[in-house]
N, C-alpha and C positions, 0 to 999 in steps of 0.2 A: 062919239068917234065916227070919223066918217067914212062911208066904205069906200074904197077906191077902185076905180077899173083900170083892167090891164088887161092889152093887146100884144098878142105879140104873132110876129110872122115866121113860120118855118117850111124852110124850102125841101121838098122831098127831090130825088135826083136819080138817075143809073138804071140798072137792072133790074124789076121789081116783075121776072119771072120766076117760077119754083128753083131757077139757079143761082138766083140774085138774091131772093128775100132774106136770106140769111144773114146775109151784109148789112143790112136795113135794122132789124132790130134795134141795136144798140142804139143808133140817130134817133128809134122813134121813142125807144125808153129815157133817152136824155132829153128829148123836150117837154117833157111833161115839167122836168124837177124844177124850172124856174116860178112855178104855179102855188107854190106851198104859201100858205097864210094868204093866197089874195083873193076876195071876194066875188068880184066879180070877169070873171074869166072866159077870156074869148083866142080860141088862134088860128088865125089863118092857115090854110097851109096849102103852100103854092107846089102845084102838081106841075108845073111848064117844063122841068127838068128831066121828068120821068119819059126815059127813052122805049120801054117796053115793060109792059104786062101783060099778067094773064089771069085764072083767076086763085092761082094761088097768092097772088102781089094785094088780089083787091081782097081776100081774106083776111090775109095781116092787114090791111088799112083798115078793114071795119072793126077786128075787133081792135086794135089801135084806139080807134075813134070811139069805139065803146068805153073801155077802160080811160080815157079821157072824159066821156059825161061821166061817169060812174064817182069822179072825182070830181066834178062839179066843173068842168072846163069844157065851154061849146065849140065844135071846130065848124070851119066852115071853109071848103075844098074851094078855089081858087086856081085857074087858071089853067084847067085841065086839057091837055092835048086833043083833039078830034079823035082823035084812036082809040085813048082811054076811055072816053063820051061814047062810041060804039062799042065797047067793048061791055063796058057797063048795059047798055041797052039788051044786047047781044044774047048775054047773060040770063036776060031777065031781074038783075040788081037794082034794079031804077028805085024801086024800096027801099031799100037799104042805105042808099046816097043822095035821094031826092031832098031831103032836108039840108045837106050839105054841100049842095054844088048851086050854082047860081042857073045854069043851061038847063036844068031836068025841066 
């Protein structure tokens, strides 16, 4: 049997301060579910929409992105705003998302 690879792209968007995240959730628990049975897994996930964070926003994003390898799915951050990209620095985060952004 052959093992198949699958791509897929999800747009993050909005509010993704400690008033926002809450909203977020749900969008980031349903992209995982299209992943089931496929072997090799990869998703993009395009940050260009994301109008404001802080670092309650990039908490839920990593562990997000944990519990996505934890299942066997690599993300890999796309298209990140200049703001988020300082904000990450900022932080001192650059650990934590240097594997998944293209700019670190």
């Amino acid at each position: 049997m052959e093992a198949h690879k699958i791509e897929h792209k999800h747009a993050l968007s909005g509010d993704w301060t400690i008033a926002g995240v809450i909203n977020q959730v749900d969008a980031l628990s349903d992209s995982l579910k299209g992943f089931v049975g496929v072997q090799d897994k990869q998703l993009h996930v395009d940050c260009a929409e994301i109008h404001t964070i802080d670092m309650s926003g990039l908490q839920l994003l990593h562990v997000w992105m944990q519990c996505a390898k934890m299942r066997g799915i690599r993300t890999r951050l796309i298209n990140l705003p200049e703001t988020m990209q300082q904000i990450i620095q900022r932080l001192g985060l650059d650990q934590a998302f240097t594997d998944n952004y293209q700019d670190a």
